[in-house]
Structures are given as structure tokens and as C-alpha cells.
N, C-alpha and C positions, 0 to 999 in steps of 0.2 A: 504494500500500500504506500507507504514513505516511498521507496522505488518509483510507482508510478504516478505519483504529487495526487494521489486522494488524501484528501483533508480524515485525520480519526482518532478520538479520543480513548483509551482503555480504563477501565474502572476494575478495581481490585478489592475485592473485600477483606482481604488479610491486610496487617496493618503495616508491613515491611516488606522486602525480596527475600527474606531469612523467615526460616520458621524451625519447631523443634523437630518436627515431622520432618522425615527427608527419607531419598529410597533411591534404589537404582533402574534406571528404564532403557530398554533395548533398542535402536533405532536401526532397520536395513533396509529394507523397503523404500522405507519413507525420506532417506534420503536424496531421492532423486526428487521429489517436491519442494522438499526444505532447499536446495539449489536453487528455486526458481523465485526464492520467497525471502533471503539472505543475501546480502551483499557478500563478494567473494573474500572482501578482507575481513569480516565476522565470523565466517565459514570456518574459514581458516585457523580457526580456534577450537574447532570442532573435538579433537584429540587431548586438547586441553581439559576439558570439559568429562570426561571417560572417568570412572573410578578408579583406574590406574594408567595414567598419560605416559608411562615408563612402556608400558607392552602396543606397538605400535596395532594398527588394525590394518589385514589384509585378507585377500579374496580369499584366500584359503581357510580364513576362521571355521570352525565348526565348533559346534557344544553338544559335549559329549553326552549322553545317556549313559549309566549305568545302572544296574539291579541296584535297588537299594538294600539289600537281606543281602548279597555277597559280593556288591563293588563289581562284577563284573560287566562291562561291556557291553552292553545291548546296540547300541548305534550312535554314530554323528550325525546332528540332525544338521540338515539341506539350510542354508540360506542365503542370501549375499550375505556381504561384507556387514558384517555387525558393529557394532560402539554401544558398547555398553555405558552409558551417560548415568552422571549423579546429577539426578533433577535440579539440585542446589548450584551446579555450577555451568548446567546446560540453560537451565532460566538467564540465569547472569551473562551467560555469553549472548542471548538473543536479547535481556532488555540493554543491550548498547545502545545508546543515541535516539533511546525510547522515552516517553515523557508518559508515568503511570500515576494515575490517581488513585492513593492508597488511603483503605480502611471506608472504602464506598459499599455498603452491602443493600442490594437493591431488595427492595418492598415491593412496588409495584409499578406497571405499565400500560403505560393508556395510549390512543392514536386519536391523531385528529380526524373529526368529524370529515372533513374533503379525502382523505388519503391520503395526504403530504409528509405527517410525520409520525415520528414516534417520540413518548417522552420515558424517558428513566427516570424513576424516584426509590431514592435511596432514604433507609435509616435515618440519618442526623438530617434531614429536611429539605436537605437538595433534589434536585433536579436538572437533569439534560436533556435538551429537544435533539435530535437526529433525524438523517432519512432511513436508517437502516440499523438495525441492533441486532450483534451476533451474539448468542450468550456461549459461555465454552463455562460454567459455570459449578461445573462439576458432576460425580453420580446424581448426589441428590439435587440436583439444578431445582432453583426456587424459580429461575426462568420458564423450564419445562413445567412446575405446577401450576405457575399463573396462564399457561397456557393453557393446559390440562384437565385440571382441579388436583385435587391429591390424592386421591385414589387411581387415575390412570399413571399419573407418575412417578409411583413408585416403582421403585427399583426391585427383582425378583429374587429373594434367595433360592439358591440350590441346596443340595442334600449335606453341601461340605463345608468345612470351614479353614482358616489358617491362624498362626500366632508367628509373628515375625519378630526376629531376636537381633541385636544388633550389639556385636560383642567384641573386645579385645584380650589380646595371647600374648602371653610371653613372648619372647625371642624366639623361639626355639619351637612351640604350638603354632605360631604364625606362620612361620616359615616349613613346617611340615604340612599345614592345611592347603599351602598351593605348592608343593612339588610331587614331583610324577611318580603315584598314578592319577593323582588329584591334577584338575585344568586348574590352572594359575588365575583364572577370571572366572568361570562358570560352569556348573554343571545342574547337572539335575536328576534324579533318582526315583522313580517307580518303584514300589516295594511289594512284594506277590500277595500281603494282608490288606493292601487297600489304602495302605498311604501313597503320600508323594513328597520325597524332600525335594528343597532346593537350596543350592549357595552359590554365592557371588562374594566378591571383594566390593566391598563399597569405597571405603576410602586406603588409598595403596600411596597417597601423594608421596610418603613420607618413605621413600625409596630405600636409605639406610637404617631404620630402623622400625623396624617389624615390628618391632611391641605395640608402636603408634594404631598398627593399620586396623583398620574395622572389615567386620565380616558380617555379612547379611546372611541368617539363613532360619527356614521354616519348615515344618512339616504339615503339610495339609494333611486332612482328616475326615470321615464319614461323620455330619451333625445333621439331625432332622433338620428342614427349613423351619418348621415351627418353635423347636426348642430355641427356649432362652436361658440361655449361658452366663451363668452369674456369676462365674470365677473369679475370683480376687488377681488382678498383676501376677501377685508372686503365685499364684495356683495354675495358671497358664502360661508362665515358665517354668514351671514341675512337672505340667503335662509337657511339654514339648520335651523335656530329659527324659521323662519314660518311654516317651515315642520312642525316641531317639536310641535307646537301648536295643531294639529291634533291626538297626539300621549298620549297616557297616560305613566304614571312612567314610567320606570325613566329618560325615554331621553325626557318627557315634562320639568322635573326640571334642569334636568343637561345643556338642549341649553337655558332654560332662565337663567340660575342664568352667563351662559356665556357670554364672552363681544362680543358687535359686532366687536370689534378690537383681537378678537382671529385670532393665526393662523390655516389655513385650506386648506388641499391639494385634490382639484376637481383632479379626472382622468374620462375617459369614459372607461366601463369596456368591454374588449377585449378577446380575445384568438387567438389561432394559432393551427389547427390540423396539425398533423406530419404524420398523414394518407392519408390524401388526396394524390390523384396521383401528384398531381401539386406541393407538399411538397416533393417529395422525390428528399434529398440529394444525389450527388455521396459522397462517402466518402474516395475516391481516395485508394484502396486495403488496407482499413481499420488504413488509417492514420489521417483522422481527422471525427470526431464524437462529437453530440452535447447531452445535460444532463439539467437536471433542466427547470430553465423557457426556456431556449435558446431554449429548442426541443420543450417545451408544454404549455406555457403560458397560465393561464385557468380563470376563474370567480373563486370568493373564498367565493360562498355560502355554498358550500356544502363542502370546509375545507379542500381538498385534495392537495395542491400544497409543501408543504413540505414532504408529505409522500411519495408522488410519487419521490420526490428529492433524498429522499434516497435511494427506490429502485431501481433507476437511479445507484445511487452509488454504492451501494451493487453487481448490476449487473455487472456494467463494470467492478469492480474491480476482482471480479469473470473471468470476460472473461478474463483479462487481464495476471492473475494468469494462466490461462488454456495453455497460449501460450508462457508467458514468458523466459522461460529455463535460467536463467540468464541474458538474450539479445542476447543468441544463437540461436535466433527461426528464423523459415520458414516463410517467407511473407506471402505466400499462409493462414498457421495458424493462422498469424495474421488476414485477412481480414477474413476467417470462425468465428472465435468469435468474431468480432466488427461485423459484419453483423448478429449475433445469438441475442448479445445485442442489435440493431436497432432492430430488428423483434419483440424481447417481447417488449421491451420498446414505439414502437411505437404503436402494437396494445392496450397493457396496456394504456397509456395517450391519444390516438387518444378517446379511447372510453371512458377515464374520460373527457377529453377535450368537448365532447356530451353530457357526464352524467351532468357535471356541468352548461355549457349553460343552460339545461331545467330545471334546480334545480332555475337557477338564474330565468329566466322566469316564471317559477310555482309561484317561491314566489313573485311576482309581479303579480302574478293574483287570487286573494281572489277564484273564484269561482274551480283552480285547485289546491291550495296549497297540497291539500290533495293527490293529482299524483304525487307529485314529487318527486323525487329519493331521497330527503332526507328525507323525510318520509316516502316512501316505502321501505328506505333501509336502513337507516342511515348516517354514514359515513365510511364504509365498504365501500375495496376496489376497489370490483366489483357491477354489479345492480342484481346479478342473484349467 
């Protein structure tokens, strides 16, 4: 948008670019849109931005699978070129020479009576008129409810859950957690009972010493969607160490040598299709439109939820260009290209949104792992 002189204001409802939350997120796909949507000298930071900028990225990456009950080997899964990005420092690298208006958390949205605009109203009393509002607002997008109501926009749990641990090792734990036979950056583990670990290196900046580096890792788990899980902090990191006893390398060493008093953030894992009939927004003659998780919220086994963000991105911004004329355009041209971008966008994530459920399901069931869309297909954008 900066690129092509469209005039656009971003609103953020968290209060800073720094939060306590932080996670690592996979980009391959999606980098061939993020090119079209970054200046080449921001790009260029891209590697910076990685959990560990020490381990360069090339075509050849793969992430290995293996058993999780014996470490052995199951497959590399297919993908391009991956980067594995720490959200905390891939945000920073894209808000360069970006003007964001923080701690804005929208209430509510009205259009004018002709079709001209739209208004944002926020929490603390403000308000901004626009011609077009993207909300990228998150799962529970407050965007999607006011389109909605609250009952269609809720987000779906599945039958599973996860508790993510985020831990430091010794010199000597650290440095055994990422040498061979363990991948230095990621892997992930299917276990024939019906879990699924996974680990990654979150933070590795600190190249000479190992004790520093943080390590990401969780085991998903079989949870009714109904049941509510009352656990205490420290009881959902006690479950993850029993899990974990079941599991060989490296997530058997890494949840013991853990303290039971680690922090650890349970969610139940959900989605939201955009396709379902019941899902479709009006978007009031193409003045408010939703992107990112706010449209598609998905399961993140099969590694799709940043890619698909960008091609979110890529797209509108596309549509937006098509109609723009300076801010001279026709309504009418406005609502033909935001309804162009819902149509790809929504059959594109309605059908990842399916693809990943059954990826997540598959890898929770030892006797189909071999069906599932991440290994019949990889993490390729499409299953076909």
C-alpha cells in the first residue's frame, strides 16, 4: 500500500510492538507474496528475523518427522524453502517506516447511509471514517462478531488440545537438544497413543552460549471439545512431563530436565470456516472485509496460517490497487474487487481450514498418519 501511494491508517489494540506472548511461525509458501508487499531492502532482513539467524535457510530444508514412542524416522516433510520467524522480530522487521496507532481496540462499526464510508469506533471514544476496513483482528475477531452476531463467530473446538512450554538448559541440555539425531530448528513427533509433540528453537540469537537459548515445545493431546479444563499453570506443566515420559528425544529430556513451576499456555485447538453458508459476511458494498486469522483461524499442524496471511495480503492489496484511482473511484468498483478478494480468499482458507483439521486429526491417529494431507502433500498450498 505505502509502495503504491494508497493513503492507510493501522489501529492496534495491544498497547506496544512487544508483548509477553511470543511464538515461532513458519513462512514458505507465503513468501512469494510477502515479495510483492515489502520493499527489497526490508526483505532483506528476512533471516534476521528467524529464531536462529546463525542457521542460514535453503531449498533443501526439510522437517523431519519422527515416531514419537522410538525417535525413529518416519519422513521429511515436502516444502519450499522455510524460515522459521519469531513473530516478535518478524513484526519489527515489517513495522519499519510504518506509523501504528496503538492500544485502539474497536467497539463498533457503522456505514454511511449513501455507501461512501465506513466508521471505526474504538474503546477510549474515538473514531475513524475510511472507505474500506480490513480487520486481520485475530481468532476471536470482534470485527467478525459485529458482522456476525456471536454465535456465528465463534470459533470451533476440536476433540484436542495443547500446552506450550517455553524453557531454558544448561550448556550442555541445550546443546544436546539440537545435535544429530535431533534437527537443530524443528521437528515434530506423532506418537502411536495418540499424541503429537513438537519442538523448535525459539530464541538461538545468542550463538555462544547455549544456556541463553529458549526452546519451544508441546504435546498435543485427545480433550472432549466440550470439557473445560481447569488446571492450574503448574498442573499443565505436570501434564505435559507425564506426557512426555511416553515420548523418546528430545521432548522426553527437555519436559524432565523442566521445572514443574515453568510457564505454560493450555489452549483447545479450534478453527473457523469462512465457507460455510452460515459464515458468510455482508461486507456492506465492499467496505468492511476480514484477512488473517479474523477470516480463517485454523489448526497449525500442517503450518499454513501465516502463509495464507499473506496471501490475504497480497490479495487485497491487489484488489485495492484495481479500484483505487487516487480515491476517485466508483462504489460499485469498489464492492467488485473486495467481493473478487472474499471469493478467492475464502475458497482458498475455507479449504485449508478442512485440509488442516484432518492433518490435525490424522496425526493423532497412528493407524492414518500416513492419509494425511501433510504427508500426502506437504505443506503446499493446495491438496491437489
Amino acid at each position: 500500500m505505502l509502495q503504491a501511494g494508497i493513503p492507510f491508517l493501522i489501529f492496534e489494540k495491544e498497547e506496544a510492538p512487544t508483548r509477553k506472548r511470543n511464538w515461532s511461525i513458519g513462512l514458505h509458501w507465503g513468501y512469494e507474496p510477502l515479495q510483492y508487499l515489502v520493499p527489497a531492502d526490508i526483505l532483506a532482513g528476512l533471516e534476521q528475523a528467524q529464531v536462529d539467524p546463525h542457521i542460514p535457510t535453503t531449498h533443501n530444508d526439510k522437517i523431519p518427522m519422527v515416531n514419537g514412542e522410538s525417535g525413529a524416522l518416519i519422513t521429511e516433510l515436502k516444502s519450499s524453502k522455510v524460515y522459521r520467524l519469531r513473530r516478535d522480530k518478524f513484526r519489527a522487521m515489517l513495522l519499519q517506516g510504518i506509523d501504528v496507532r496503538w492500544g485502539k481496540r474497536l467497539c463498533n462499526i457503522t456505514q454511511s447511509p449513501a455507501g461512501e464510508h465506513v466508521t471505526a469506533k474504538f474503546t477510549d471514544g474515538t473514531e475513524v471514517i475510511g472507505s474500506l476496513l480490513i480487520a486481520t483482528d485475530g481468532p476471536h475477531s470482534t470485527t467478525r462478531t459485529l458482522l456476525l452476531g456471536e454465535e456465528a463467530a465463534k470459533v470451533t473446538p476440536i476433540d484436542y488440545a495443547a500446552t506450550m512450554c517455553f524453557t531454558r538448559h544448561t550448556r550442555e541440555h541445550a546443546l544436546f537438544l539440537r545435535a544429530h539425531p535431533h534437527h537443530p530448528v524443528h521437528q515434530v513427533g506423532p506418537h502411536p497413543e495418540g499424541y503429537c509433540g513438537w519442538m523448535n528453537i525459539h530464541d538461538g540469537d545468542d550463538m555462544d552460549h547455549p544456556e541463553n537459548w529458549i526452546f519451544t515445545h508441546y504435546i498435543s493431546f485427545p480433550e472432549p471439545r466440550d470439557y473445560v479444563n481447569t488446571r492450574t499453570v503448574r498442573e499443565h506443566a505436570v501434564h505435559q512431563k507425564e506426557l512426555a515420559r511416553r515420548f523418546a528425544d528430545p521432548w522426553r529430556s527437555a519436559f524432565e530436565w523442566m521445572s514443574p513451576d515453568n510457564e505454560a499456555w493450555y489452549a483447545k485447538l479450534r478453527n473457523w470456516d469462512p465457507s460455510l453458508p452460515e459464515h458468510r459476511w455482508d461486507n456492506h458494498q465492499g467496505r468492511v472485509t476480514l484477512a488473517g486469522d479474523a477470516a480463517h483461524p485454523m489448526t497449525y499442524q500442517r503450518g499454513q496460517g501465516l502463509n495464507h496471511a499473506m496471501k490475504d495480503a497480497y490479495t487485497a492489496c491487489k484488489a485495492i490497487e484495481s479500484f483505487w484511482n487516487q480515491g476517485n473511484f466508483i462504489m460499485e468498483e469498489r464492492a467488485e474487487a473486495i467481493q473478487m478478494y472474499e471469493k478467492e480468499m475464502i475458497m482458498r482458507t475455507g479449504e485449508e481450514v478442512r485440509l488442516s483439521e484432518e492433518t490435525t486429526l490424522k496425526m493423532h491417529n497412528w493407524s492414518k498418519i500416513m492419509q494425511s494431507p501433510l504427508l500426502q502433500h506437504g505443506m503446499t498450498v493446495k491438496s491437489k
